[in-house]
RODO-2510 file (C-alpha; in nm, 4 decimals, decimal comma):
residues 315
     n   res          X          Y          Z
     1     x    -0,4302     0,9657    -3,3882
     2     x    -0,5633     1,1013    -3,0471
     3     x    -0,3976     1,2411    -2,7814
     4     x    -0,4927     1,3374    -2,4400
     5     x    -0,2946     1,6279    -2,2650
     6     x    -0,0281     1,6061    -2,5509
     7     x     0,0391     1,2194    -2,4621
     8     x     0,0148     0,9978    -2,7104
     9     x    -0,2601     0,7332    -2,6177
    10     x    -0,1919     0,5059    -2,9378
    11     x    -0,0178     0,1895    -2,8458
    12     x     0,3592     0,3103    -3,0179
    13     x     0,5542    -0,0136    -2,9506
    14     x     0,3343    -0,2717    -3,1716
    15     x    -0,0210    -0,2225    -3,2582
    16     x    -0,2594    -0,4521    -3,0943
    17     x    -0,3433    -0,6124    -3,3867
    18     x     0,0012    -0,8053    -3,3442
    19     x    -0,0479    -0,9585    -3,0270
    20     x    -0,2676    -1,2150    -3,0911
    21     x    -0,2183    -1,5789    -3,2244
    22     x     0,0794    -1,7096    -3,3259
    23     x     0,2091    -1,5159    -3,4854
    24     x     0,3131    -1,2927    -3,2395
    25     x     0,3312    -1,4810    -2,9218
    26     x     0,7191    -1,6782    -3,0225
    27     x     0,9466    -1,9276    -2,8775
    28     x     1,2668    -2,0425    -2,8558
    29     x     1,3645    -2,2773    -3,1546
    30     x     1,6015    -2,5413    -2,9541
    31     x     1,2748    -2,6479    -2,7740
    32     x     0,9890    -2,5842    -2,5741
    33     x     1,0471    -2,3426    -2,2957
    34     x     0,8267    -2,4554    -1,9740
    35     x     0,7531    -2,1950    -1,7821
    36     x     0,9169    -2,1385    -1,4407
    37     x     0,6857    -2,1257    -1,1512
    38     x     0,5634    -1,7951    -1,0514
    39     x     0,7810    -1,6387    -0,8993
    40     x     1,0792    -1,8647    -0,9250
    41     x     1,3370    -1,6370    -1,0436
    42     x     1,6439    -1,8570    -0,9144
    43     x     1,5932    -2,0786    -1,2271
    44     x     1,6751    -1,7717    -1,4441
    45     x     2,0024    -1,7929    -1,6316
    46     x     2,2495    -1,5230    -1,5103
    47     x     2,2484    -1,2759    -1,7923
    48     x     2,2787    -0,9001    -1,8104
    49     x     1,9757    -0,7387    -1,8245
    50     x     1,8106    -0,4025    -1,8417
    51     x     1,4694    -0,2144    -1,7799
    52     x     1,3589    -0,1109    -2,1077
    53     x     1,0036     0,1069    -2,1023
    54     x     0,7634     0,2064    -2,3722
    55     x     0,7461     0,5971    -2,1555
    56     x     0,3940     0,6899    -2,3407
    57     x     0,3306     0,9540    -2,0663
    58     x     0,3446     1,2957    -2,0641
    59     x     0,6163     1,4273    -1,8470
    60     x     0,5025     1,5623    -1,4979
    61     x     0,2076     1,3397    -1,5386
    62     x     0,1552     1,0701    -1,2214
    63     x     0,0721     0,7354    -1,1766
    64     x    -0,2839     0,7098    -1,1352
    65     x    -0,5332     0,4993    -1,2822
    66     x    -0,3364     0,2036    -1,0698
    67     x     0,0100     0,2867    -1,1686
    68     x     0,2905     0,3441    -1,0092
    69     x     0,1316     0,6150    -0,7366
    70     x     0,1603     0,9406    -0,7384
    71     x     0,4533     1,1646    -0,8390
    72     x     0,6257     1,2829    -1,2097
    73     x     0,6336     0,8935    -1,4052
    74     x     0,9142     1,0476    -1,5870
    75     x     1,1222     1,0941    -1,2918
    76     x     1,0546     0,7558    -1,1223
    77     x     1,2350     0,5991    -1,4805
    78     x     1,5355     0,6503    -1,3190
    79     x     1,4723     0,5456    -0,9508
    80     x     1,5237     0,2985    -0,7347
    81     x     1,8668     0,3079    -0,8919
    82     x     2,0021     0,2004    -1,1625
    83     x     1,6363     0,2348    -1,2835
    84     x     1,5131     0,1797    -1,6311
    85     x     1,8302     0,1478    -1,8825
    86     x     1,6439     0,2733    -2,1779
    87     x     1,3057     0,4572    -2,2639
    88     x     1,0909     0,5656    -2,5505
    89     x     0,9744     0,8898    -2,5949
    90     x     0,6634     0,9462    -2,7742
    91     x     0,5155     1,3001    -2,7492
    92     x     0,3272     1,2354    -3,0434
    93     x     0,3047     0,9253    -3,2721
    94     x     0,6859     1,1214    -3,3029
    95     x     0,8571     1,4220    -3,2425
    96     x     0,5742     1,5932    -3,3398
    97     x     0,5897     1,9540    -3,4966
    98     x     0,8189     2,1428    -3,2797
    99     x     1,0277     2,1200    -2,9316
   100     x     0,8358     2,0475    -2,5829
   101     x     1,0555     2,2201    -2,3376
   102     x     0,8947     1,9514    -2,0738
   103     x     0,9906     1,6367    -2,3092
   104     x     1,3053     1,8445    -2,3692
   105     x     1,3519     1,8552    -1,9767
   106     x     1,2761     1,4949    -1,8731
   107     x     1,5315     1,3662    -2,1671
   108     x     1,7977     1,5599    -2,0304
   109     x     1,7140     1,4952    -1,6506
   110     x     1,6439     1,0984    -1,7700
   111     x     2,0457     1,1235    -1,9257
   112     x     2,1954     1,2608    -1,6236
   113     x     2,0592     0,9992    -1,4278
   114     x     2,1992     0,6883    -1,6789
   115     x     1,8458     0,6534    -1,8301
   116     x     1,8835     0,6321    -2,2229
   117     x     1,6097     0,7845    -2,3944
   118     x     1,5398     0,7077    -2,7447
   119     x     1,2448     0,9017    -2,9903
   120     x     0,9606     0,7099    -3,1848
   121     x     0,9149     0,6923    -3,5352
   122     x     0,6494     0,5041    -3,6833
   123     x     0,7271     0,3193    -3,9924
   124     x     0,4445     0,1984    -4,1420
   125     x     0,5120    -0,1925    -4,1831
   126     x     0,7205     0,0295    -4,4997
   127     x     0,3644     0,0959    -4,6230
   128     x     0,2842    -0,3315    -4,6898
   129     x    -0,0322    -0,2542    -4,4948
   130     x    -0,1902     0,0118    -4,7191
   131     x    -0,0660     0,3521    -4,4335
   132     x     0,0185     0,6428    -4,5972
   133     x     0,3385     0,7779    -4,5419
   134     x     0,3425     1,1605    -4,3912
   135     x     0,4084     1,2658    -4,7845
   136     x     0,0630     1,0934    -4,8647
   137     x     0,2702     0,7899    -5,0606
   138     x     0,2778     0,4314    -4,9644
   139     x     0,5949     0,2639    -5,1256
   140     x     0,9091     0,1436    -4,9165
   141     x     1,0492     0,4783    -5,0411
   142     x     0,7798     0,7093    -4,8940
   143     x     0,7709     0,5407    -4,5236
   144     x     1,1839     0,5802    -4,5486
   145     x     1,1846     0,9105    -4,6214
   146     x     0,8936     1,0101    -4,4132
   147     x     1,0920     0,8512    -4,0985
   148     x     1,4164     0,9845    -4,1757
   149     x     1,2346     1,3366    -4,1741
   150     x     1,0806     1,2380    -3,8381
   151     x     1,4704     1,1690    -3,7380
   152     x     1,5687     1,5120    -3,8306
   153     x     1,2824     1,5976    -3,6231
   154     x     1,4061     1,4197    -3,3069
   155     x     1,7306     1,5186    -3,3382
   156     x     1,6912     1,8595    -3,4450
   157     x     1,4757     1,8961    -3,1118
   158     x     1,6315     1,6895    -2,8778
   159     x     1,9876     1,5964    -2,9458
   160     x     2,1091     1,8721    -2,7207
   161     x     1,9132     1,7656    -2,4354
   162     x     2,0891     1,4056    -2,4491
   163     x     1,8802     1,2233    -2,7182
   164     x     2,0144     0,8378    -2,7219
   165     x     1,9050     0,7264    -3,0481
   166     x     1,5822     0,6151    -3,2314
   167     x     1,3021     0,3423    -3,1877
   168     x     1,1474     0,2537    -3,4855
   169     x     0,7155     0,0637    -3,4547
   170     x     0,5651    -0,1383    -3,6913
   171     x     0,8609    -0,2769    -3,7992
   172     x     0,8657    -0,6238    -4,0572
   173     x     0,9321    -0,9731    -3,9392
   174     x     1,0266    -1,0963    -4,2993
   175     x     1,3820    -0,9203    -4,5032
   176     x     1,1769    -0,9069    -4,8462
   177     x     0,9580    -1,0039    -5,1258
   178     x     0,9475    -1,2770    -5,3155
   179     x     1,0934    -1,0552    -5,6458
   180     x     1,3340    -0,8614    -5,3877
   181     x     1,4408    -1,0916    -5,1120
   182     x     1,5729    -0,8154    -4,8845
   183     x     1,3791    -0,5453    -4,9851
   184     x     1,2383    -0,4589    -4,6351
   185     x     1,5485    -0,4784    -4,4350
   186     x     1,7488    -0,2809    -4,6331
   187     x     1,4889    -0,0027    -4,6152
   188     x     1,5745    -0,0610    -4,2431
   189     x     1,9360    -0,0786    -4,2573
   190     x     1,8670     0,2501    -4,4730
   191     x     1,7509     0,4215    -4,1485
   192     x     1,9761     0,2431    -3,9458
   193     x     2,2261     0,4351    -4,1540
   194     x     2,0497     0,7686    -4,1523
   195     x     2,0242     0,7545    -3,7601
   196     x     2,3953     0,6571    -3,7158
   197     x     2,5155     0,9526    -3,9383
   198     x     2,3078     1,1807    -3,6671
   199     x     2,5351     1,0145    -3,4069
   200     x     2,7754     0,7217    -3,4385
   201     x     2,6874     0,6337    -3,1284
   202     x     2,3078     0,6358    -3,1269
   203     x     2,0514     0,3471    -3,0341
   204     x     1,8769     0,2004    -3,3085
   205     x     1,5725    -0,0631    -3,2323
   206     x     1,3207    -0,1809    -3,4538
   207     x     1,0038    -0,3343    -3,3186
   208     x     0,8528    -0,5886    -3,5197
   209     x     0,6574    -0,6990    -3,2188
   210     x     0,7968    -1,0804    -3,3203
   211     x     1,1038    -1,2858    -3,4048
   212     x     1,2335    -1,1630    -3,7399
   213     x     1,4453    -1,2871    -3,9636
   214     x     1,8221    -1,3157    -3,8816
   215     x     1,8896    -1,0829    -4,1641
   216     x     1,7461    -0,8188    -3,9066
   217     x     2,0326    -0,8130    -3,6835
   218     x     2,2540    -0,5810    -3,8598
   219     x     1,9458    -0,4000    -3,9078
   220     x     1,9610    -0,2793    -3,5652
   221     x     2,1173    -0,2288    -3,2305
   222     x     1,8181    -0,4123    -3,1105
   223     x     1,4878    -0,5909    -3,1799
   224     x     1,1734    -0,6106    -3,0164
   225     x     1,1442    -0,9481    -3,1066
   226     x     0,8011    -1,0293    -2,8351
   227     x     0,5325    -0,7337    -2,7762
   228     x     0,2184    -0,9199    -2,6017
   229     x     0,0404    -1,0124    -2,3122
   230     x     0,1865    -1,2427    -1,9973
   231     x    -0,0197    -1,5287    -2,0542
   232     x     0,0833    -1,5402    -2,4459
   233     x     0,4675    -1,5017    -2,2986
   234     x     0,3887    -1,7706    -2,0565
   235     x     0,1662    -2,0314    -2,3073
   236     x     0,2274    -1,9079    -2,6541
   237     x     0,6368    -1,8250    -2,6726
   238     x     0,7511    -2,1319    -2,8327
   239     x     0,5167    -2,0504    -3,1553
   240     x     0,7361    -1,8865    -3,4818
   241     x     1,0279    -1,8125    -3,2501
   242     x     1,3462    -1,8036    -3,5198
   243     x     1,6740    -1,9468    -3,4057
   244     x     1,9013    -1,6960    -3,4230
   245     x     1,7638    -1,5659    -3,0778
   246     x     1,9148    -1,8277    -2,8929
   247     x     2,2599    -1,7404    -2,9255
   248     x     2,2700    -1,3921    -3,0026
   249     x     2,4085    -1,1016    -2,7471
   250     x     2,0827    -1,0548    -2,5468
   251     x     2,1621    -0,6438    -2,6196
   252     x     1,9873    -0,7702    -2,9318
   253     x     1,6376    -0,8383    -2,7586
   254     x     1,3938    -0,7017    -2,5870
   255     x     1,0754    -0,8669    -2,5011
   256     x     0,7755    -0,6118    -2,3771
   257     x     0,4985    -0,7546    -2,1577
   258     x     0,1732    -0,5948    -2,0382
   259     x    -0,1207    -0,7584    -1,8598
   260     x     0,1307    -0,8754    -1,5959
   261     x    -0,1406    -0,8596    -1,3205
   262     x     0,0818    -0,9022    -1,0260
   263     x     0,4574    -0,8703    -0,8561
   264     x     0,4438    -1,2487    -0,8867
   265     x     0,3495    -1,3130    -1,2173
   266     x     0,6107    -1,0286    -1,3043
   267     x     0,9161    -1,1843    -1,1056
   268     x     0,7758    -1,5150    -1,3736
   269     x     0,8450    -1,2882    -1,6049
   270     x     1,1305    -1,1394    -1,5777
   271     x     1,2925    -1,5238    -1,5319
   272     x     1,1258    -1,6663    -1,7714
   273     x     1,2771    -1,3295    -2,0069
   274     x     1,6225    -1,4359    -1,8834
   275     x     1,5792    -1,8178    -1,9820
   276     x     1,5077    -1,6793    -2,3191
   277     x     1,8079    -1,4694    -2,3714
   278     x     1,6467    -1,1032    -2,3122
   279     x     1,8609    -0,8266    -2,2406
   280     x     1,5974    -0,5620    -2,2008
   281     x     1,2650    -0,6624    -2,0562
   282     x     0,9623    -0,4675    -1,9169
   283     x     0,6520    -0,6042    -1,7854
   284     x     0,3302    -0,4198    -1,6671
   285     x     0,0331    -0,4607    -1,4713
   286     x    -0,1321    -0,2009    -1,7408
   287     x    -0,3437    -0,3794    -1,9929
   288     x    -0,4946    -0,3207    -2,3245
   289     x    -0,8374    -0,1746    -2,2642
   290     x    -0,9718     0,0582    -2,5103
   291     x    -1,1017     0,3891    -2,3395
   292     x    -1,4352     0,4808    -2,4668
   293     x    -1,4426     0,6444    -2,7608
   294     x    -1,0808     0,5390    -2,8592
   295     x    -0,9786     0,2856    -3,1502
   296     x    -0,6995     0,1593    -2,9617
   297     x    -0,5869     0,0621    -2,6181
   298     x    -0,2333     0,1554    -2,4771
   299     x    -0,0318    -0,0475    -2,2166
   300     x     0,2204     0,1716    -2,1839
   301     x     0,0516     0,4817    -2,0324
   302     x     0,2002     0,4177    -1,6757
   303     x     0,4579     0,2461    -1,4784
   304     x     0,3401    -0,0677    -1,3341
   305     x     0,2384    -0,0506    -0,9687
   306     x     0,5303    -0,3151    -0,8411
   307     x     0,7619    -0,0493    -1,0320
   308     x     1,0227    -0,0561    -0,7955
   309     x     1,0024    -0,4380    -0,7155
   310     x     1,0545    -0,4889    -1,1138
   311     x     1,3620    -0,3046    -1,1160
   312     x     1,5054    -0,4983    -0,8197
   313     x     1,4092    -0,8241    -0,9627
   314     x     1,5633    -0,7438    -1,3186
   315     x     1,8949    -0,6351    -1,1105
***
């Protein structure tokens, strides 16, 4: 991992890797979704809906590099009100290896303003991609330990500055393995557990980055269940998209989408995100470039210039 000015420049919600092909890009189950002109939001269906934003920035840093203009990113989160309804910390791949007064600062300012702030933990696809754990093992066991240290972490920095609960990356789409059918979401329920014993009340997402199994949903307060770029959300959607999703409580989803090149194409968006039963949502004009001498790209390194525009449109 490389960071830059202590932010974390590795693309936390969903590696790249995921967003391509089918198997990422999902749709709804009952039947091809045509998308809505762009900009047509009146076609949207009328459900609740919040700003929910991948905050991979440093706090105090601004929006350059055609963001969101200039001024602390953390502190536009919460403005135009209501601003975003939940946010993801990420000093570094985590909580890192001790307390940043500054992340320490924008989490509590982020709370008093309604913002919910939630920490990142990585876990590892629970090691089924060959990552070591922090302990230097790779079983389900190793990756659940490793983020329920990571937890600890979080919460042992920030719960007294407001903490909301705990986003877990590189989550699984399937529940198991052919000898243990739901091997892989019980690990998650495992942490699920863990985090709720922190606080009752706490957060818990998973990102899978795609439509998971059903068995997921008591897995989690929420799932990422579409990570990827506008024109997969606008062509590709219908691919692998499981059922369930169509009647849950949209609390339960969240669809992230970067390469969202204008206010038009994001008011599509954000519609289309409602016709599909989304109750968090973020798009971005950021894209996935890779900066020179980096292995990955990040989309979620600024607020999107038509910031303010997104969170009137979502509300």
């Amino acid at each position: 991992m490389r960071n830059s000015s202590h932010v974390d420049r590795r693309p936390g919600a969903g590696r790249r890797r995921r967003l391509c092909a089918a198997a990422v890009s999902a749709g709804l189950a009952f039947g091809a979704l045509v998308s809505l002109p762009v900009g047509d939001a009146s076609a949207a269906v009328g459900i609740k809906q919040r700003v929910a934003v991948p905050a991979y920035f440093y706090p105090g840093e601004s929006g350059e590099s055609g963001g969101s203009g200039e001024g602390n990113l953390w502190a536009q989160l919460s403005s135009p009100a209501p601003g975003a309804g939940l946010a993801v910390a990420n000093p570094h791949s985590g909580p890192g290896d001790s307390e940043d007064d500054n992340y320490a600062s924008a989490i509590r300012t982020a709370h008093d303003a309604g913002t919910m702030v939630i920490g990142y933990v990585d876990s590892g696809y629970l090691g089924t991609k060959g990552g070591a754990a922090p302990n230097g093992g790779t079983s389900i066991d190793d990756w659940v330990e490793g983020a329920e240290r990571n937890v600890d972490k979080w919460y042992g920095y920030y719960g007294g500055s407001g903490l909301g609960g705990i986003f877990f990356d590189d989550g699984l789409t399937a529940c198991g393995t052919r000898s243990d059918a739901n091997a892989f979401v019980d690990a998650y329920k495992r942490l699920r557990s863990y985090v709720k014993g922190k606080d009752a009340d706490a957060k818990v997402v998973i990102n899978p980055g795609a439509s998971p199994e059903q068995c997921y949903t008591g897995a989690a307060d929420t799932l990422v269940t579409f990570e990827g770029t506008y024109d997969d959300y606008v062509n590709h959607y219908g691919d692998d998209r499981e059922s369930w999703e169509a009647s849950a409580d949209p609390a339960k989803i969240w669809h992230l989408i970067h390469t969202t090149g204008s206010q038009a194409r994001m008011q599509n968006a954000i519609a289309l995100s409602k016709q599909r039963n989304a109750g968090y949502v973020y798009a971005t004009d950021d894209d996935n470039s890779r900066p020179q001498g980096q292995d990955w790209g990040n989309p979620w390194d600024t607020l999107p210039s038509y910031w303010s525009a997104e969170v009137n449109t979502v509300h």
